[in-house]
C-alpha positions as CSV (number, residue, x, y, z in Angstrom):
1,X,0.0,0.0,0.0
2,X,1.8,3.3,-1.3
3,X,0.5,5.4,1.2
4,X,1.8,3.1,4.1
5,X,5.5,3.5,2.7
6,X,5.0,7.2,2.5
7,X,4.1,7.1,6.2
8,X,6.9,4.8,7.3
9,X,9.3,7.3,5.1
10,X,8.1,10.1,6.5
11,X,8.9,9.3,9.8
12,X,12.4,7.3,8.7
13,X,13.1,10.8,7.5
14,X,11.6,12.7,10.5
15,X,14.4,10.6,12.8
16,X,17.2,11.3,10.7
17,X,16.4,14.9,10.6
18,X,16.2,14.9,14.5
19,X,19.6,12.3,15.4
20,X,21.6,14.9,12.4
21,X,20.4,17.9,15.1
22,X,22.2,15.8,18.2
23,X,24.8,15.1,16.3
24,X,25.7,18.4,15.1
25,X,25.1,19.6,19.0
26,X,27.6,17.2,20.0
27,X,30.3,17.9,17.6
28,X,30.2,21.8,18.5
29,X,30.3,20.6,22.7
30,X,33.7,18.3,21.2
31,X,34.8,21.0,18.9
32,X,34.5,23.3,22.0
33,X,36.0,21.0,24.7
34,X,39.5,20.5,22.4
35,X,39.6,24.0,22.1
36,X,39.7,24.7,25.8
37,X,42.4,21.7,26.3
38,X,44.6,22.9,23.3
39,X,44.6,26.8,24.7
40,X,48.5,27.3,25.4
41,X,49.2,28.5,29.1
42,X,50.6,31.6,29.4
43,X,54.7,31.0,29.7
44,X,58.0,33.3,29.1
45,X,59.3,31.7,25.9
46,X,62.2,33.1,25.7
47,X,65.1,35.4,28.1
48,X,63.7,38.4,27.6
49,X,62.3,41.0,29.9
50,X,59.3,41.2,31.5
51,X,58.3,44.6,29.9
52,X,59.7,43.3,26.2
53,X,57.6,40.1,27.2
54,X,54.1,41.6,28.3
55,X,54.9,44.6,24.5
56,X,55.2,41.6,22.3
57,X,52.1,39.6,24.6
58,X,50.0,42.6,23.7
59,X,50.6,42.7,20.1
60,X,50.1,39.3,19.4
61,X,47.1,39.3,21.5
62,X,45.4,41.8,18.9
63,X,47.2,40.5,16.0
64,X,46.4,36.8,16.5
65,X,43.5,36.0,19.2
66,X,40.7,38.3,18.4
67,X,40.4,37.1,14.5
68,X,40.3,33.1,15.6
69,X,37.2,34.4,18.4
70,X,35.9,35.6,15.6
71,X,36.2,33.1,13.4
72,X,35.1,30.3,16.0
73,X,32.3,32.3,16.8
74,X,30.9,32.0,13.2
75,X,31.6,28.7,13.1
76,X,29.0,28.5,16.6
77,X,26.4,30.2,15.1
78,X,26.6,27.9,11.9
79,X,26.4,24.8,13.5
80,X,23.3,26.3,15.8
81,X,21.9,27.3,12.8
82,X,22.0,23.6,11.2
83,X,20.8,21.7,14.4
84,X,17.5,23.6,14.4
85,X,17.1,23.3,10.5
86,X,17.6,19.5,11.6
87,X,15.0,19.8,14.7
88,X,13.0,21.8,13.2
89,X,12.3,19.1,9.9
90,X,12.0,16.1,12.3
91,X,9.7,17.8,14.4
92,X,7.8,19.3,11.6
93,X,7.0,16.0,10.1
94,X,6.4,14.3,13.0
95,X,3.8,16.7,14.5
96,X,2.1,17.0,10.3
97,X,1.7,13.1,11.3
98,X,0.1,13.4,14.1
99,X,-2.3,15.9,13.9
100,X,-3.0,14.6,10.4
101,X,-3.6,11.3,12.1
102,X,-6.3,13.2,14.9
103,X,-8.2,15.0,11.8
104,X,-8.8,12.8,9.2
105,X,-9.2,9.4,9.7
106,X,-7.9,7.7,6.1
107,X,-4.5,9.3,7.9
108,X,-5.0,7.4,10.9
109,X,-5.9,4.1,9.2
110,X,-2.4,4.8,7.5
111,X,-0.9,5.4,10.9
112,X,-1.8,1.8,12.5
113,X,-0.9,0.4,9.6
114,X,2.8,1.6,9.1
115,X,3.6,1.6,13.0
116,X,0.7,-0.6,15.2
117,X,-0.1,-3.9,12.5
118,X,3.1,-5.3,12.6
119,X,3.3,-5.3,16.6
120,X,-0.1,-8.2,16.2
121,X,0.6,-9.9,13.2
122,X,0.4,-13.2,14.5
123,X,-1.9,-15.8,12.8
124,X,-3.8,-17.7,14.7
125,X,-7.7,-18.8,15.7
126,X,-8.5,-16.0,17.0
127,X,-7.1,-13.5,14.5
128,X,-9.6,-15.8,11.8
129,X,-12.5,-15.4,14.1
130,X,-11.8,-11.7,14.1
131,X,-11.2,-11.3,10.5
132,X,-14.5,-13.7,9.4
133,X,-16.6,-10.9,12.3
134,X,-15.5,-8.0,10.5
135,X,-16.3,-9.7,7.1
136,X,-19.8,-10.3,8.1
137,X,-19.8,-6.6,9.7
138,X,-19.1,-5.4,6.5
139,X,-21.2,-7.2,4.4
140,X,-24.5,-6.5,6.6
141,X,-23.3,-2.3,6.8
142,X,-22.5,-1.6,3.3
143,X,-20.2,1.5,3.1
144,X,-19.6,1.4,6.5
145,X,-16.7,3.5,7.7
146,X,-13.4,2.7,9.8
147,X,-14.5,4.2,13.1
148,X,-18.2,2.6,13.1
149,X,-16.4,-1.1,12.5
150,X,-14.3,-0.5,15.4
151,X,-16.7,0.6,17.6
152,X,-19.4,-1.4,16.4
153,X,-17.4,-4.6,16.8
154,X,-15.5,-3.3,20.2
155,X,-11.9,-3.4,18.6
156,X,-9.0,-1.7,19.1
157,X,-8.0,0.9,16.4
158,X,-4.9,-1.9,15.3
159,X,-6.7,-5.0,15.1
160,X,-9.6,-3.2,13.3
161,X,-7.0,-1.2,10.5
162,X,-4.7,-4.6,10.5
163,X,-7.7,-7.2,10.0
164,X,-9.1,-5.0,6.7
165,X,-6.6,-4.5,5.5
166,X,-5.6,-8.3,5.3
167,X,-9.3,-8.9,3.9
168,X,-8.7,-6.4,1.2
169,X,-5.3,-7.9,0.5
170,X,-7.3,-10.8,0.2
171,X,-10.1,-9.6,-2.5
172,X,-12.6,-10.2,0.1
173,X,-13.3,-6.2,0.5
174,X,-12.9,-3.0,-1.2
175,X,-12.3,0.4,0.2
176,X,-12.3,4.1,-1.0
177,X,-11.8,7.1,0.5
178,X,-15.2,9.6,1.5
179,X,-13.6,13.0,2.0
180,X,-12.3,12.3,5.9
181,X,-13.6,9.2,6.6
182,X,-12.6,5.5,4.5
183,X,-15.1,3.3,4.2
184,X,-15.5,-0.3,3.2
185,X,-17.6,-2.8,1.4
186,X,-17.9,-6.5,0.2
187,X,-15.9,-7.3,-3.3
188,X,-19.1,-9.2,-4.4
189,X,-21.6,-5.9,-4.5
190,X,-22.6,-5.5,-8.0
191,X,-21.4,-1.7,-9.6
192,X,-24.7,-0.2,-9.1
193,X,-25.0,-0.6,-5.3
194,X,-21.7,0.7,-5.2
195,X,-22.1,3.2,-6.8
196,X,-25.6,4.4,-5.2
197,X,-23.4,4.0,-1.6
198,X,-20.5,6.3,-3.4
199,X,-23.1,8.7,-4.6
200,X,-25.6,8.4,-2.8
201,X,-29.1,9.9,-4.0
202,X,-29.9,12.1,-1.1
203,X,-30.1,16.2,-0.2
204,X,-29.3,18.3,-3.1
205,X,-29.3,15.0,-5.3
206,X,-32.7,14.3,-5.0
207,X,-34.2,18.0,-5.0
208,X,-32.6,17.9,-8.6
209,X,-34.0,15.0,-9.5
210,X,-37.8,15.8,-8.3
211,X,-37.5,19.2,-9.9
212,X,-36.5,18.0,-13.1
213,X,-39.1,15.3,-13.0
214,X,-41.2,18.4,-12.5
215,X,-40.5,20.0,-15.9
216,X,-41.4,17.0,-17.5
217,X,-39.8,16.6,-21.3
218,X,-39.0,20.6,-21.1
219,X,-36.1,20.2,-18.8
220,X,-34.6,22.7,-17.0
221,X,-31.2,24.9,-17.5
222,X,-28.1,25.1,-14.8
223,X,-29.1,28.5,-13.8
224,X,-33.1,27.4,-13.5
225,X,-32.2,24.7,-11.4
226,X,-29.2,26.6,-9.2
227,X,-31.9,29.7,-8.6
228,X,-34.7,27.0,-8.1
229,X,-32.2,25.3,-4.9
230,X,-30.8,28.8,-4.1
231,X,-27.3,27.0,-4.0
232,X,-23.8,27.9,-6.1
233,X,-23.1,27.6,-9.5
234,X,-19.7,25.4,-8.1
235,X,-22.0,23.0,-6.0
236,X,-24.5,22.6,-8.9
237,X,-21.8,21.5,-11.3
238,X,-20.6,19.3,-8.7
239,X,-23.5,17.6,-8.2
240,X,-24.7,17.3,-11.9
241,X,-21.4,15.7,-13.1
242,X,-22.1,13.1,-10.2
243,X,-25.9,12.7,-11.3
244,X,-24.8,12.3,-15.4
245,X,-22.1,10.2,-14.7
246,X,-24.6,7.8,-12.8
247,X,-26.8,8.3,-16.3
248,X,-29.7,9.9,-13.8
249,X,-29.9,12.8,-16.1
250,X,-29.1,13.8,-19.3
251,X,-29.3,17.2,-22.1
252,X,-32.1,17.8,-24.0
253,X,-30.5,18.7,-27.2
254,X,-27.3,18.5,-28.7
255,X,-26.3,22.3,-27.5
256,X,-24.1,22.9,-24.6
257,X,-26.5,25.3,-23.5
258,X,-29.4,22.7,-23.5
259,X,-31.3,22.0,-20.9
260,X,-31.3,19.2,-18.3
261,X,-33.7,16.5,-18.5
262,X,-34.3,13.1,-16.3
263,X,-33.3,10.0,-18.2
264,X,-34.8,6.9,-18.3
265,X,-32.3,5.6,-15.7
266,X,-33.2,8.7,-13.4
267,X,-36.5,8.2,-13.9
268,X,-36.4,4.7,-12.2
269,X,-34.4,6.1,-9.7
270,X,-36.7,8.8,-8.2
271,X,-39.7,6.4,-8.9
272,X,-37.8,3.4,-6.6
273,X,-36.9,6.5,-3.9
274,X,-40.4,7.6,-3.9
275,X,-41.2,3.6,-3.2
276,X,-39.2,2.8,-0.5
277,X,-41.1,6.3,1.3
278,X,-44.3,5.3,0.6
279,X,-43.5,1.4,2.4
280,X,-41.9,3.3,5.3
């Protein structure tokens, strides 16, 4: 699963960042340390008298000392400089993980799959047990998300992202992701219950439907419909390339400024919908 190896490189790259930073700290405290033990003591060198001695002491000390201070003091600030870049990108990715991991939960499921799956991958009566539950969980709740299988089934957040993930490893499930949320369903549901659970024919969906069944044959242009639902020209287009990919609805005439019309296929949609409310 790509997005599991991006996780695990992530962080790979998130403690590299972080053990470069101690590192670097610990070759300035070295770098700093030999510096103090190599410092010459202050000594006569040669016969000469004090005065001469402390003349020539002075001029050296202005000739020679101040430009190395200086020049180890760069050196300092360069090496501070590079162990926070080095903090600063380990601790940058690791706190993108795990907030990313406490918003949206496809980053989560990611999460306990890189780090907490391998920790209970052991195969055994139980795990089988588990797996067939979650199977059957699945196939009664039909687009059910991550967090309702866990909690429906009392798991824990590994054995719940470790145990699908196996059964979609295994063709037994299918999963896509929902905006925030992941959610899961059996490989054997046929393309149009999947694709009524993806796009489901609810809220602004339906309002289109039931006003374009209102126009009858005459159909009804994108700006009729969008002042009609009082909603954006952005969320109508959204919503209609959903409804004429389905095949729900369709122009009337060959014009790009045509209007929309329910097909045939809509039609039997909004007429089964209609159903199902009357029985309830």
């Amino acid at each position: 699963m790509r997005g599991v190896f991006i996780v695990r490189f992530l962080a790979f790259l998130a403690i590299l960042s972080i053990v470069g930073g101690v590192m670097s700290l610990d070759d300035k405290g070295d770098t700093t340390t030999s510096g103090e033990e190599n410092t010459p003591m202050s000594e006569p060198l040669t016969d000469q008298p004090e005065n001469a001695q402390d003349d020539d002491a002075q001029e050296a000390d202005g000739a020679f000392f101040e430009p190395v201070k200086s020049e180890q003091s760069d050196t300092e600030t360069v090496d501070n400089t590079l162990s926070y870049v080095f903090f600063g990108i380990g601790g940058g990715v690791f706190s993108s993980l795990i907030f990313g991991s406490v918003l949206f939960e496809f980053i989560r499921i990611l999460f306990f799959l890189a780090f907490l799956t391998p920790l209970i991958a052991t195969k055994d009566k139980k795990d089988e047990r588990t797996r067939g539950r979650i199977l059957g969980f699945v196939e009664g709740n039909a687009g059910i998300h991550f967090s309702a299988v866990r909690d429906g089934l009392g798991l824990a957040n590994g054995v719940t992202a470790y145990h699908l993930r196996l059964l979609e490893l295994e063709n037994a499930i299918l999963s896509w992701r929902d905006g925030k949320l992941r959610r899961y369903a059996v490989s054997t549901i046929s393309s149009h219950d999947i694709d009524s659970i993806r796009h489901p024919i609810v809220g602004t969906r339906l309002a289109i439907l039931e006003i374009l069944h209102q126009s009858e044959s005459l159909g009804l242009t994108g700006k009729e419909i969008q002042q009609r639902l009082a909603i954006s020209r952005q969320l109508l287009s959204h919503h209609m390339r959903s409804l004429r990919n389905s095949n729900l609805v369709e122009k009337n005439g060959s014009s790009r400024k045509s209007p929309w019309k329910l097909s045939v296929e809509g039609l039997n949609e909004l007429n089964g919908i209609q159903n199902k409310v009357v029985l309830l």
